[in-house]
mmJSON file of the N, C-alpha and C atoms, coordinates in Angstrom:
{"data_MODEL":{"atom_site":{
"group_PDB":["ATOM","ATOM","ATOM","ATOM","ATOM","ATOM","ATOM","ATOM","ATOM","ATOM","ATOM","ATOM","ATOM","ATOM","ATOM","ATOM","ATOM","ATOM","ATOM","ATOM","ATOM","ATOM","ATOM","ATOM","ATOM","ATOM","ATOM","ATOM","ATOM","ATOM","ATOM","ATOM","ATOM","ATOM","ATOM","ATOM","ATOM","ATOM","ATOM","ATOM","ATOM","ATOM","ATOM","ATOM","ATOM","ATOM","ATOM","ATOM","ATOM","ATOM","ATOM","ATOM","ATOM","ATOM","ATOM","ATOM","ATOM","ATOM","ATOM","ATOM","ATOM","ATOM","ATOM","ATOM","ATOM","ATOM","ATOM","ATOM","ATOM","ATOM","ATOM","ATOM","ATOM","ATOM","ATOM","ATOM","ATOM","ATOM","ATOM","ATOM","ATOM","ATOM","ATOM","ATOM","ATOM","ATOM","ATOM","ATOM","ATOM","ATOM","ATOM","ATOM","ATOM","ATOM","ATOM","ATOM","ATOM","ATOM","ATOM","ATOM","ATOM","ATOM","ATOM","ATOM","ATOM","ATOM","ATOM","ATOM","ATOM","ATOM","ATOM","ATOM","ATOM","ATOM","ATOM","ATOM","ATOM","ATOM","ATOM","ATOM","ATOM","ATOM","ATOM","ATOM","ATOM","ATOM","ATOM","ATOM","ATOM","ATOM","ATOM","ATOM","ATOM","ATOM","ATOM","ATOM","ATOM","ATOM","ATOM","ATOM","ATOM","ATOM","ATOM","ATOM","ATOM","ATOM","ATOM","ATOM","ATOM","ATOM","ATOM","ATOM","ATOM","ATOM","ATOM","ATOM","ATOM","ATOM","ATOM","ATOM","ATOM","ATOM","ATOM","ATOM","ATOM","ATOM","ATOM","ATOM","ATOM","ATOM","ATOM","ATOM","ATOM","ATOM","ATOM","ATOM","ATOM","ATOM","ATOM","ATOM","ATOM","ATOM","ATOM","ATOM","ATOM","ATOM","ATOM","ATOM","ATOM","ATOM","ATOM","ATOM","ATOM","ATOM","ATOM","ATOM","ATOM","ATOM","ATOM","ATOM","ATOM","ATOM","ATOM","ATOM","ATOM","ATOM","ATOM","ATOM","ATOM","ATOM","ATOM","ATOM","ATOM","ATOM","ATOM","ATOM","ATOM","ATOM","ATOM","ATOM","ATOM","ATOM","ATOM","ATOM","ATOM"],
"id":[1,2,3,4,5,6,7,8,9,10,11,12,13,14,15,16,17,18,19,20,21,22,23,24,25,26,27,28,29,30,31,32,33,34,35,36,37,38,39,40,41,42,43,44,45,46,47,48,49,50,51,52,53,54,55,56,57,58,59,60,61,62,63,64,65,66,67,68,69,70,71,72,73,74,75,76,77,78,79,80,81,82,83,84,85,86,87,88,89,90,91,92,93,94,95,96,97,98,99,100,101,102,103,104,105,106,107,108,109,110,111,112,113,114,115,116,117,118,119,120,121,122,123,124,125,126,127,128,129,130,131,132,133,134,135,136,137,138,139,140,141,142,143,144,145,146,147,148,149,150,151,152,153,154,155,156,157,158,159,160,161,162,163,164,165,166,167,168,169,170,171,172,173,174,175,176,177,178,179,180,181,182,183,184,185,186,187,188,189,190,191,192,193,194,195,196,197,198,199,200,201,202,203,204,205,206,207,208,209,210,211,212,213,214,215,216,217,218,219,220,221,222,223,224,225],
"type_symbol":["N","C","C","N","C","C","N","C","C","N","C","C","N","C","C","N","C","C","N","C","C","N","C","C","N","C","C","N","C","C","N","C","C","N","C","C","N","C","C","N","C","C","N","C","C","N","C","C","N","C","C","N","C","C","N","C","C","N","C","C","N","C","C","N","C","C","N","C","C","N","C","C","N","C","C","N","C","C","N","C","C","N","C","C","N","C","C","N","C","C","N","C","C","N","C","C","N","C","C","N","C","C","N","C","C","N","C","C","N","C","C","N","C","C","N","C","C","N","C","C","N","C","C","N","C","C","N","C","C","N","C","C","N","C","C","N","C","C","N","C","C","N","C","C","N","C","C","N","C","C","N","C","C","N","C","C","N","C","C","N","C","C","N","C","C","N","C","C","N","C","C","N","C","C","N","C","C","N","C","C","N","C","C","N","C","C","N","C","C","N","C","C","N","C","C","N","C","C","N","C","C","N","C","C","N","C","C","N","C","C","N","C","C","N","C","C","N","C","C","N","C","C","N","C","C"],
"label_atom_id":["N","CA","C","N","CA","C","N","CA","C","N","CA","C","N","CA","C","N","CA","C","N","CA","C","N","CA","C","N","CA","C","N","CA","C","N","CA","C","N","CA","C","N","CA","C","N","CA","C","N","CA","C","N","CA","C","N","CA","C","N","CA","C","N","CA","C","N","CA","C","N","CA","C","N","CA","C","N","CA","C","N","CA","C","N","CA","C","N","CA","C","N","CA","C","N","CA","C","N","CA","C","N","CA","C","N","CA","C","N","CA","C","N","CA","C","N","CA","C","N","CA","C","N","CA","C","N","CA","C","N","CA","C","N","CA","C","N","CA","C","N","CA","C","N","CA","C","N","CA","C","N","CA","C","N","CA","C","N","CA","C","N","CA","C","N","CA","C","N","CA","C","N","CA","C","N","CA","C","N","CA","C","N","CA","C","N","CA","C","N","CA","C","N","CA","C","N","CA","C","N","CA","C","N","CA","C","N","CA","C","N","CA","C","N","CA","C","N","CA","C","N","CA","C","N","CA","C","N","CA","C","N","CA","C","N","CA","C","N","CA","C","N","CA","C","N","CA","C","N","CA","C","N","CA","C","N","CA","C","N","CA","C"],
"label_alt_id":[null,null,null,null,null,null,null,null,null,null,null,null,null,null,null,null,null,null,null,null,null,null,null,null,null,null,null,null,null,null,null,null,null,null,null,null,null,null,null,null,null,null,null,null,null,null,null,null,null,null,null,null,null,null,null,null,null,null,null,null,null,null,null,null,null,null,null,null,null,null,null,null,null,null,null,null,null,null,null,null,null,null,null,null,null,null,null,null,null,null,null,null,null,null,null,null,null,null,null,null,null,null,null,null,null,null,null,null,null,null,null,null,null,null,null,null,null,null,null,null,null,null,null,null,null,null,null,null,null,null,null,null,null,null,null,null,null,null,null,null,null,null,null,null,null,null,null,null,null,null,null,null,null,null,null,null,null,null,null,null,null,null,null,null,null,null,null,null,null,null,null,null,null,null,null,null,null,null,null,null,null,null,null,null,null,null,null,null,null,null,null,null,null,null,null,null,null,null,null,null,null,null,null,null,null,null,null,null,null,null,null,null,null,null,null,null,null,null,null,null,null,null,null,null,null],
"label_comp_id":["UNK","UNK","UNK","UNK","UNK","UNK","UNK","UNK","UNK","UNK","UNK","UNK","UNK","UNK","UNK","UNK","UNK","UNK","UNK","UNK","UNK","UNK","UNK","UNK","UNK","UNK","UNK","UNK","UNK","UNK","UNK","UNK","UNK","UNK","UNK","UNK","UNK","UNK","UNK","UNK","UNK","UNK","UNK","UNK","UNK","UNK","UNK","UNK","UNK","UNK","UNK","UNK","UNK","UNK","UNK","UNK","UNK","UNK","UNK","UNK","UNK","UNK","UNK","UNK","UNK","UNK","UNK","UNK","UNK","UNK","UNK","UNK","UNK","UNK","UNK","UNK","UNK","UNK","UNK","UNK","UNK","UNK","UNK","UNK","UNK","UNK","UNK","UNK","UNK","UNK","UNK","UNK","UNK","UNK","UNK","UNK","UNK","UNK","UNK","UNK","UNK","UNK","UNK","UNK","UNK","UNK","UNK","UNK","UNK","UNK","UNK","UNK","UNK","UNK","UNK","UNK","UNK","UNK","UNK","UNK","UNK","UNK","UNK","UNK","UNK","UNK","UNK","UNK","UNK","UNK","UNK","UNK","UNK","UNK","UNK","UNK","UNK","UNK","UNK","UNK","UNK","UNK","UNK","UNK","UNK","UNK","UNK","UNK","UNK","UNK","UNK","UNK","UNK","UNK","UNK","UNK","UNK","UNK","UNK","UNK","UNK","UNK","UNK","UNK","UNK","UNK","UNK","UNK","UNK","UNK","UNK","UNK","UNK","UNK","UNK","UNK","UNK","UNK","UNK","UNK","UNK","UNK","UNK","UNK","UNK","UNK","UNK","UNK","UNK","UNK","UNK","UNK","UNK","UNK","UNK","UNK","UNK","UNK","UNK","UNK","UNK","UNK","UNK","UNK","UNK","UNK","UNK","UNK","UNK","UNK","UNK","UNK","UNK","UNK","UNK","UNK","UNK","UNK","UNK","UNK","UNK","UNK","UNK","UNK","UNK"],
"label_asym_id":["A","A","A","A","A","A","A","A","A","A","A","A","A","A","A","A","A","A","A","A","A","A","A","A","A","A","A","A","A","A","A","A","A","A","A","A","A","A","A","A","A","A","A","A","A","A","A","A","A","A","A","A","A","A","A","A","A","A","A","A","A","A","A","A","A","A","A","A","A","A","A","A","A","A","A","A","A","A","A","A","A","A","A","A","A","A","A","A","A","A","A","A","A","A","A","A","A","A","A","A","A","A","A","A","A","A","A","A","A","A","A","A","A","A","A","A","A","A","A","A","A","A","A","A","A","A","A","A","A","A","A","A","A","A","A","A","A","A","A","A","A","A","A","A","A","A","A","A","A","A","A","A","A","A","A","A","A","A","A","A","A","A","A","A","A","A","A","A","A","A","A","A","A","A","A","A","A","A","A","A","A","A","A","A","A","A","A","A","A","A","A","A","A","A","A","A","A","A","A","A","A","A","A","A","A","A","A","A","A","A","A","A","A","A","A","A","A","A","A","A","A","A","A","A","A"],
"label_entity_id":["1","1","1","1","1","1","1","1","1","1","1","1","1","1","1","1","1","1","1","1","1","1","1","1","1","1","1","1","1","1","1","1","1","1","1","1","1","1","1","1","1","1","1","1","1","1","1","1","1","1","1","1","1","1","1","1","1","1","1","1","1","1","1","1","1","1","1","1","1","1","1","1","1","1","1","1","1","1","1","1","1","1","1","1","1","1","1","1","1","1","1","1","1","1","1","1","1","1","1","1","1","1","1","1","1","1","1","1","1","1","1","1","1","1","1","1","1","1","1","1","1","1","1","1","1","1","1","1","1","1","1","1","1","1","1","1","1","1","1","1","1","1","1","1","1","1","1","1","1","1","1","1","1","1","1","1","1","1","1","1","1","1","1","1","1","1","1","1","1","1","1","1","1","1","1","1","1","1","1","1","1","1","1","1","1","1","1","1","1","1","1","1","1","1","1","1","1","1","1","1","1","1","1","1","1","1","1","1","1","1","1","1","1","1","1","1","1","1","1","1","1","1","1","1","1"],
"label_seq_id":[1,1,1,2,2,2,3,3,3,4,4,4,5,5,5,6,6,6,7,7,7,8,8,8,9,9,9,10,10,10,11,11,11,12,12,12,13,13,13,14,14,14,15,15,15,16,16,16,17,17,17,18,18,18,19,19,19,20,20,20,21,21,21,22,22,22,23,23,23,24,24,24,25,25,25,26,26,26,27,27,27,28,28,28,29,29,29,30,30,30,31,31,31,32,32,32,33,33,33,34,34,34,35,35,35,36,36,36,37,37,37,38,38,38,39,39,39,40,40,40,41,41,41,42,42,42,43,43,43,44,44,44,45,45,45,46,46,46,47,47,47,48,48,48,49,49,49,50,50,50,51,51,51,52,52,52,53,53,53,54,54,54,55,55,55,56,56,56,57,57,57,58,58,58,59,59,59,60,60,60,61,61,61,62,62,62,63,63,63,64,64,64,65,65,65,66,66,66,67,67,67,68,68,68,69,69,69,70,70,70,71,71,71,72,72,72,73,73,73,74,74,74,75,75,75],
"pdbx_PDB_ins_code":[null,null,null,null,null,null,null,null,null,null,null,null,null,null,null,null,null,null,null,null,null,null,null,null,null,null,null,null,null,null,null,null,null,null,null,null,null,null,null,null,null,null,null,null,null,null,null,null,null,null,null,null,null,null,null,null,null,null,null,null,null,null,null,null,null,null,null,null,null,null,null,null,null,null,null,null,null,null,null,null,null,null,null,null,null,null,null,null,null,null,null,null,null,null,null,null,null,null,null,null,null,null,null,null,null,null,null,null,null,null,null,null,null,null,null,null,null,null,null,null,null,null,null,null,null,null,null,null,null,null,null,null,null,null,null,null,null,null,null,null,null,null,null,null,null,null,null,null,null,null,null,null,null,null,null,null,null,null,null,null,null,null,null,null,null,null,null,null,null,null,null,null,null,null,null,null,null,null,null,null,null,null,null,null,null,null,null,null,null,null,null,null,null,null,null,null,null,null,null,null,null,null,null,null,null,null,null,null,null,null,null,null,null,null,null,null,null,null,null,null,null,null,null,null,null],
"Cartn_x":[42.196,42.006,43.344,44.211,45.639,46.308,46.533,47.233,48.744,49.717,51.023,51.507,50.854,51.378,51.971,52.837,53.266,53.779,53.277,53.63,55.516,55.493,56.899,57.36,58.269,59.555,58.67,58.662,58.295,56.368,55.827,54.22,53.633,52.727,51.839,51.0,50.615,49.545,48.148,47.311,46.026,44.812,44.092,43.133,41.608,40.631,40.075,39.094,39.231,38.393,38.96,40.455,41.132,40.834,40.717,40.939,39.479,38.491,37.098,36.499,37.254,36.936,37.549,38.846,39.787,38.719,38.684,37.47,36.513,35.763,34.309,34.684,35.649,36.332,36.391,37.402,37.431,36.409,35.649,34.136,33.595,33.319,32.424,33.458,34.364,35.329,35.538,35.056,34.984,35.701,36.891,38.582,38.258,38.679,38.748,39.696,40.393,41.806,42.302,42.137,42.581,43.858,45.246,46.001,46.577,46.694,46.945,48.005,48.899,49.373,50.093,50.958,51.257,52.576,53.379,54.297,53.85,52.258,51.776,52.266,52.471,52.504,54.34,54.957,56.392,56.64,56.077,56.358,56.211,54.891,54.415,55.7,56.105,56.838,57.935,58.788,59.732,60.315,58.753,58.87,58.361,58.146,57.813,59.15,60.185,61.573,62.119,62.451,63.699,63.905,64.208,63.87,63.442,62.742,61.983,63.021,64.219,64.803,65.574,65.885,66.367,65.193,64.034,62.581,62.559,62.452,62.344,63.295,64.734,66.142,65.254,65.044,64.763,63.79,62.646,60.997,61.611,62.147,62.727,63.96,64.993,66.058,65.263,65.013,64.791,63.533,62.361,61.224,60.428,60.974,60.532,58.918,58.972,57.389,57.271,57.989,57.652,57.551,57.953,58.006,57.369,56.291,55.786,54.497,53.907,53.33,53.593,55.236,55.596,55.4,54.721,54.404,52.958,52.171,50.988,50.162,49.278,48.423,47.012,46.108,44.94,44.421,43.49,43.071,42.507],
"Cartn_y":[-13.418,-14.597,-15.257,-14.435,-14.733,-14.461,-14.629,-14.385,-15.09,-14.057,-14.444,-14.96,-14.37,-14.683,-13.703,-13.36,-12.089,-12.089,-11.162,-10.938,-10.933,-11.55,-11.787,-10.558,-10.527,-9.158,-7.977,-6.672,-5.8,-5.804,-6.972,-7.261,-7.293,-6.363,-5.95,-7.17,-7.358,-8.267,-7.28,-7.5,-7.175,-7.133,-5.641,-5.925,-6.638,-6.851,-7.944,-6.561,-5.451,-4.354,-3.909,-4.251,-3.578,-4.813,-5.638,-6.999,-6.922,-6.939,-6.726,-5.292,-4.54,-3.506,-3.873,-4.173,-4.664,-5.632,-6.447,-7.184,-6.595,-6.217,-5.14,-4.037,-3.218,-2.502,-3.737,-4.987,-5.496,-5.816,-6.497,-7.096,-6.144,-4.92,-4.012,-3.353,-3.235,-3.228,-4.078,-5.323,-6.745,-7.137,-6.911,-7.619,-9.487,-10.154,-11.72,-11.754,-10.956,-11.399,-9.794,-10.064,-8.827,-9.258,-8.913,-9.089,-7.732,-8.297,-7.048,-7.994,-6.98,-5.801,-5.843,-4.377,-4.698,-5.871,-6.328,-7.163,-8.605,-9.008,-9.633,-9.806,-8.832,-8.38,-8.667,-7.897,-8.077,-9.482,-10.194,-11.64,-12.485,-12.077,-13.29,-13.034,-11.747,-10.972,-11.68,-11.347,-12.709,-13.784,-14.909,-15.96,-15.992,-15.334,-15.971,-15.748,-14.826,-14.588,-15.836,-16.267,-16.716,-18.354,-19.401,-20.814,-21.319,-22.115,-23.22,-22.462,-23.659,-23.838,-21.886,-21.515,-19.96,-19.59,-19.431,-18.738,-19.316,-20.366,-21.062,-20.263,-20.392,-19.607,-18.501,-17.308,-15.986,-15.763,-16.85,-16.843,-17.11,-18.204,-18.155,-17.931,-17.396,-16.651,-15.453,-14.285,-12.978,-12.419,-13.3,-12.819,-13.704,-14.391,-15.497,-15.761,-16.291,-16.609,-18.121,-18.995,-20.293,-20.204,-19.025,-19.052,-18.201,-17.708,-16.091,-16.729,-18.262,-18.612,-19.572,-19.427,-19.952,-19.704,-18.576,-18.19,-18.491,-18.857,-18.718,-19.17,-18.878,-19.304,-19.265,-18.75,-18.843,-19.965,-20.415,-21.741,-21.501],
"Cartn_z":[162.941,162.131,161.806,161.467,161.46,162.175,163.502,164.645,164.479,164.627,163.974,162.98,161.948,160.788,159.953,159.752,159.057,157.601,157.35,155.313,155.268,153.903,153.242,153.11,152.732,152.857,151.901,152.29,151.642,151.403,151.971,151.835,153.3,153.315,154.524,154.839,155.611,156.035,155.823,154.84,154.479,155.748,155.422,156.951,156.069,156.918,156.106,155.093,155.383,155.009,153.712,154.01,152.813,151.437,151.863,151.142,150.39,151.116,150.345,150.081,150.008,149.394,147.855,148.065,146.548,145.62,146.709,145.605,145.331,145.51,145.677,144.206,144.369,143.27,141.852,142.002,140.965,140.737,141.123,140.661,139.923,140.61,139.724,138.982,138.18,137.062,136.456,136.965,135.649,135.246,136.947,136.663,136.963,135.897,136.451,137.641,137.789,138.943,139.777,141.062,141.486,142.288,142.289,142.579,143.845,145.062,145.761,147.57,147.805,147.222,146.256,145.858,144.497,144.438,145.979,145.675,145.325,144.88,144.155,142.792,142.276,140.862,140.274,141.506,141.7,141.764,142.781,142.634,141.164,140.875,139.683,138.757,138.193,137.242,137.038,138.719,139.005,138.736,139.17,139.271,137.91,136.744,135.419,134.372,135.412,134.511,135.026,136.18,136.846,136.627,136.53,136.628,137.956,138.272,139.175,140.361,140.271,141.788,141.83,140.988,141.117,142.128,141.489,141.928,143.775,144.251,145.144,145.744,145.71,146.556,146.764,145.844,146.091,146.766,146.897,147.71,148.949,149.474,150.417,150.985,150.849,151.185,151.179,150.135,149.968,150.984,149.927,150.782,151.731,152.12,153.285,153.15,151.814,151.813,152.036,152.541,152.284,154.518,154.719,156.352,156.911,155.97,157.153,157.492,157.568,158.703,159.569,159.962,161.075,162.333,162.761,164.325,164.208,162.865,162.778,164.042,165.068,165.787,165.748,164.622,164.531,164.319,163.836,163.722,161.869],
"occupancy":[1.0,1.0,1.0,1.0,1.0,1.0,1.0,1.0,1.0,1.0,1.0,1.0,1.0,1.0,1.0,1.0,1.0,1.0,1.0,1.0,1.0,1.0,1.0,1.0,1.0,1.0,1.0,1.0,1.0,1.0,1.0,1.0,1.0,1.0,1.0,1.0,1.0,1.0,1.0,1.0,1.0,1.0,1.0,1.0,1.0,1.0,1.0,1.0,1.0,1.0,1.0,1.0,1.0,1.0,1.0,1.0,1.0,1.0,1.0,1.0,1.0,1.0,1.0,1.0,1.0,1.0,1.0,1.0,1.0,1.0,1.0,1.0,1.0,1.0,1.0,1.0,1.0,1.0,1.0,1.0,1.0,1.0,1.0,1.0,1.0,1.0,1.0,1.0,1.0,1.0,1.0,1.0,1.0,1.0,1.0,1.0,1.0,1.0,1.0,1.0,1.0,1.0,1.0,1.0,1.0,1.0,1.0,1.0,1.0,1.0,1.0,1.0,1.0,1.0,1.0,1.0,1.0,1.0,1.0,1.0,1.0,1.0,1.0,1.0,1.0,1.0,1.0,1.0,1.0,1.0,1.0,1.0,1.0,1.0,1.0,1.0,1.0,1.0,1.0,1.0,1.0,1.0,1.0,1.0,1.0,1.0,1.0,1.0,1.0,1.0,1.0,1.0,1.0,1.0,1.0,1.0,1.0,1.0,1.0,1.0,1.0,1.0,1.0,1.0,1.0,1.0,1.0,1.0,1.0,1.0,1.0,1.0,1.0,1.0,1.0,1.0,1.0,1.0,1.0,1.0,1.0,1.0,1.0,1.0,1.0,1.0,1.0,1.0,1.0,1.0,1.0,1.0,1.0,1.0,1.0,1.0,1.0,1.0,1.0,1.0,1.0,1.0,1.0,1.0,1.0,1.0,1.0,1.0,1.0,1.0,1.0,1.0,1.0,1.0,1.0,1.0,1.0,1.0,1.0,1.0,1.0,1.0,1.0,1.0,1.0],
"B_iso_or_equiv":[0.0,0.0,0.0,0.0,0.0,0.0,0.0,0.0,0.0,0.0,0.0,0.0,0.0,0.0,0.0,0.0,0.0,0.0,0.0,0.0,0.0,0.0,0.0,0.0,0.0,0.0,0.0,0.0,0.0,0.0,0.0,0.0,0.0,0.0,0.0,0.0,0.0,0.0,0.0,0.0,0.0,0.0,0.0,0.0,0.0,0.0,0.0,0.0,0.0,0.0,0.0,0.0,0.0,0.0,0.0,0.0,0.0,0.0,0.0,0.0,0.0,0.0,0.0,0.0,0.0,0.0,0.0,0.0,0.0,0.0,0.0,0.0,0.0,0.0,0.0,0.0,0.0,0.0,0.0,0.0,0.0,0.0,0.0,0.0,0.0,0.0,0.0,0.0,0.0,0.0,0.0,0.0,0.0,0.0,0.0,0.0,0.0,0.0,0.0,0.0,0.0,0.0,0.0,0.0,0.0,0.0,0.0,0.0,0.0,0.0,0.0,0.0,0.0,0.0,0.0,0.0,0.0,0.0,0.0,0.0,0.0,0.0,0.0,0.0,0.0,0.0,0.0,0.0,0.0,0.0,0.0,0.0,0.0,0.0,0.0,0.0,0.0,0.0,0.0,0.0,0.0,0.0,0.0,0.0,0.0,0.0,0.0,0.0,0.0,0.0,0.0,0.0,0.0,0.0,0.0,0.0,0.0,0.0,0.0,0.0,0.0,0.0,0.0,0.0,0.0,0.0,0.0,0.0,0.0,0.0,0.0,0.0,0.0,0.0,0.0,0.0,0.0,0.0,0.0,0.0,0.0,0.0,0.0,0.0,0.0,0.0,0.0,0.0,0.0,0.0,0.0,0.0,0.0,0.0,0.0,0.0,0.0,0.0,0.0,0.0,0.0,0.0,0.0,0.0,0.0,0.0,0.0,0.0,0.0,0.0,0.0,0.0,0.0,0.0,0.0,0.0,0.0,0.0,0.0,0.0,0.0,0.0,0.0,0.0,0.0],
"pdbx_formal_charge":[null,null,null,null,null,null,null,null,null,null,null,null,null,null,null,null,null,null,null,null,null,null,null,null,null,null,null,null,null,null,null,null,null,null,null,null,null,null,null,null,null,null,null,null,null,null,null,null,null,null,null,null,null,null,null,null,null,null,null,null,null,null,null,null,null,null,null,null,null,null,null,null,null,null,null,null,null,null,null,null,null,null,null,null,null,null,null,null,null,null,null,null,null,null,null,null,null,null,null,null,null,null,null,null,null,null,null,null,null,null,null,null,null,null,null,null,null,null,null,null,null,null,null,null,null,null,null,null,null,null,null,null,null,null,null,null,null,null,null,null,null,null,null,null,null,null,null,null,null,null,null,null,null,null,null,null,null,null,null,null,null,null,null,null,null,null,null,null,null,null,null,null,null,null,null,null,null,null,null,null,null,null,null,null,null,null,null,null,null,null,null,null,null,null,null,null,null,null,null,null,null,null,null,null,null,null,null,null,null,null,null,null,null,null,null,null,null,null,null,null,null,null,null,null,null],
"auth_seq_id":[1,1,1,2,2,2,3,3,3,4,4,4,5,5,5,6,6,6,7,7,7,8,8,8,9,9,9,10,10,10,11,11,11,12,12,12,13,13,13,14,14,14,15,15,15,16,16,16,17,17,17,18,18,18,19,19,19,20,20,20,21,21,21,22,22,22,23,23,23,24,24,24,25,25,25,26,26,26,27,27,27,28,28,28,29,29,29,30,30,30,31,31,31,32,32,32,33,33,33,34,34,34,35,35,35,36,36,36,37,37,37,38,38,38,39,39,39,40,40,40,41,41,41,42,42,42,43,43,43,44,44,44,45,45,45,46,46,46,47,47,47,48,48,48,49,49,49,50,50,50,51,51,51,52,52,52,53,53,53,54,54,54,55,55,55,56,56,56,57,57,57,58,58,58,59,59,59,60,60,60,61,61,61,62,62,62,63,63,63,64,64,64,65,65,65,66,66,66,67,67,67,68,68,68,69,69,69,70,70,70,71,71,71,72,72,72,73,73,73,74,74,74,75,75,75],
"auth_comp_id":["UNK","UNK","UNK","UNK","UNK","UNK","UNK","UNK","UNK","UNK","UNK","UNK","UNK","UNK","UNK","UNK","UNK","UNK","UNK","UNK","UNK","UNK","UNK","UNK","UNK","UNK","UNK","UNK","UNK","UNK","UNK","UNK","UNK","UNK","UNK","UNK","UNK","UNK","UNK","UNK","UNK","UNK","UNK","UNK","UNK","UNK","UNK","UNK","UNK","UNK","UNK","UNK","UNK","UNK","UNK","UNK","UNK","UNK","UNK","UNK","UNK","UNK","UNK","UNK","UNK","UNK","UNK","UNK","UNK","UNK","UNK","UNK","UNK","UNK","UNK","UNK","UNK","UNK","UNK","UNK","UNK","UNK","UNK","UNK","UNK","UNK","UNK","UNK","UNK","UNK","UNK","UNK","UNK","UNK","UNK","UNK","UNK","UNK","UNK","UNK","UNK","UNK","UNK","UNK","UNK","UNK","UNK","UNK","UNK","UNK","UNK","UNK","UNK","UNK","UNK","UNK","UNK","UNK","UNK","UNK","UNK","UNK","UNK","UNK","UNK","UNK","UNK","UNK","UNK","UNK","UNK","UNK","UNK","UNK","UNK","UNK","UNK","UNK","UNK","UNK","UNK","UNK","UNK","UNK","UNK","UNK","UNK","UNK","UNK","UNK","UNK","UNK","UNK","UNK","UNK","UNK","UNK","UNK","UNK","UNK","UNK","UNK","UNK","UNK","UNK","UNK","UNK","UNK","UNK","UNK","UNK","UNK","UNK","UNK","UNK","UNK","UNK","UNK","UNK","UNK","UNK","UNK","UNK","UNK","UNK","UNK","UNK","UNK","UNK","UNK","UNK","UNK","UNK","UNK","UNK","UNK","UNK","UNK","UNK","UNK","UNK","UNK","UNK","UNK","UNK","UNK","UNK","UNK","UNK","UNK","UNK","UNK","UNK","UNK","UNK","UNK","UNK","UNK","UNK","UNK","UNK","UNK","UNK","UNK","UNK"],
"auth_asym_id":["A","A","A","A","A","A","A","A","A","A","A","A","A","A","A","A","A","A","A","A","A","A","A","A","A","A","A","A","A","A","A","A","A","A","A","A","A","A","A","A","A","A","A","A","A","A","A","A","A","A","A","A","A","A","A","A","A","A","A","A","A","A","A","A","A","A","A","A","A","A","A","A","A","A","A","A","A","A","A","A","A","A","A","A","A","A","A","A","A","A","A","A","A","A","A","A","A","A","A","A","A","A","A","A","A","A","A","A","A","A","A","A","A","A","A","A","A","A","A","A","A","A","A","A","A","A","A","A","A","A","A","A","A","A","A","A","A","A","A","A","A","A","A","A","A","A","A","A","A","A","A","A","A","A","A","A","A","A","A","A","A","A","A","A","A","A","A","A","A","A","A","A","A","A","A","A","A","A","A","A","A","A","A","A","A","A","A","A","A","A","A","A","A","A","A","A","A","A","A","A","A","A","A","A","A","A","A","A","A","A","A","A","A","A","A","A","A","A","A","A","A","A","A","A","A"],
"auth_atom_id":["N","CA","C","N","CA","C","N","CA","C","N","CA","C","N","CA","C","N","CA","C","N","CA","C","N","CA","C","N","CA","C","N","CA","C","N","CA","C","N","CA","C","N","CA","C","N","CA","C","N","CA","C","N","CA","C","N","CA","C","N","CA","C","N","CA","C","N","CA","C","N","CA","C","N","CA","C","N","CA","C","N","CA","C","N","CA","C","N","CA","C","N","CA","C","N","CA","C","N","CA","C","N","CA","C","N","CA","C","N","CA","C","N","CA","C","N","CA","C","N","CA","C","N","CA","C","N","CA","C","N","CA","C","N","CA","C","N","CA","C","N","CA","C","N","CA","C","N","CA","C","N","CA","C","N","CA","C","N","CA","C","N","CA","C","N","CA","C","N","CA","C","N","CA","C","N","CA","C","N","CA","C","N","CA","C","N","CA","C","N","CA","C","N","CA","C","N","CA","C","N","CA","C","N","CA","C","N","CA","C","N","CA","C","N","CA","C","N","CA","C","N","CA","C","N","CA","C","N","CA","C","N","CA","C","N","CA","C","N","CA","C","N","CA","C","N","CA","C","N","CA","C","N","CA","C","N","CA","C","N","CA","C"],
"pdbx_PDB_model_num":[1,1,1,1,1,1,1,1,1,1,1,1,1,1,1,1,1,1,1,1,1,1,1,1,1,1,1,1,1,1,1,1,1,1,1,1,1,1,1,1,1,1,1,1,1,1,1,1,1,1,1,1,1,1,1,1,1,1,1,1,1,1,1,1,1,1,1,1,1,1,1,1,1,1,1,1,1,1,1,1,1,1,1,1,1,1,1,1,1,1,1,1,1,1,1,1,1,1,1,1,1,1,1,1,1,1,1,1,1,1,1,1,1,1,1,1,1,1,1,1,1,1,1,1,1,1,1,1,1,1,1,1,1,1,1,1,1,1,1,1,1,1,1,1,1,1,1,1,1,1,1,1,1,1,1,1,1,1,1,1,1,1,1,1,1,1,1,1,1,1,1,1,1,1,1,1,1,1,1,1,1,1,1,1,1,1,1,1,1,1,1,1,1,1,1,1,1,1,1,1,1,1,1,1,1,1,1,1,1,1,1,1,1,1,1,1,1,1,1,1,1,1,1,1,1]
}}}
């Protein structure tokens, strides 16, 4: 489904089994928000210390999230 697209620094690319099982778990635990993996958690944490353009440098310099669907080829 995501053919070349690869997770930001230190974040796996999710299989679609792992992904709805997570939900499946939160739902029936009666989480409003399931956040996964945990460099979800690492990120938000982050980006709620750091300022705007700081946050931006570190997303993209550090963990190349503004580029990990640059090879993307799925549709």
């Amino acid at each position: 489904m995501f053919a070349g697209a690869r997770g930001p620094l230190l974040t796996p690319i999710m299989t679609p089994e792992v992904a709805a099982e997570a939900a499946w778990e939160g739902m029936v635990a009666g989480k409003p928000l399931v956040t996964k993996p945990w460099t979800v958690k690492l990120a938000m944490a982050v980006r709620g210390v750091l300022p705007v353009a700081a946050w931006d440098m570190v997303a993209a310099r550090v963990f190349k999230v503004y580029s990990s669907m640059d090879a993307f080829t799925g549709r």
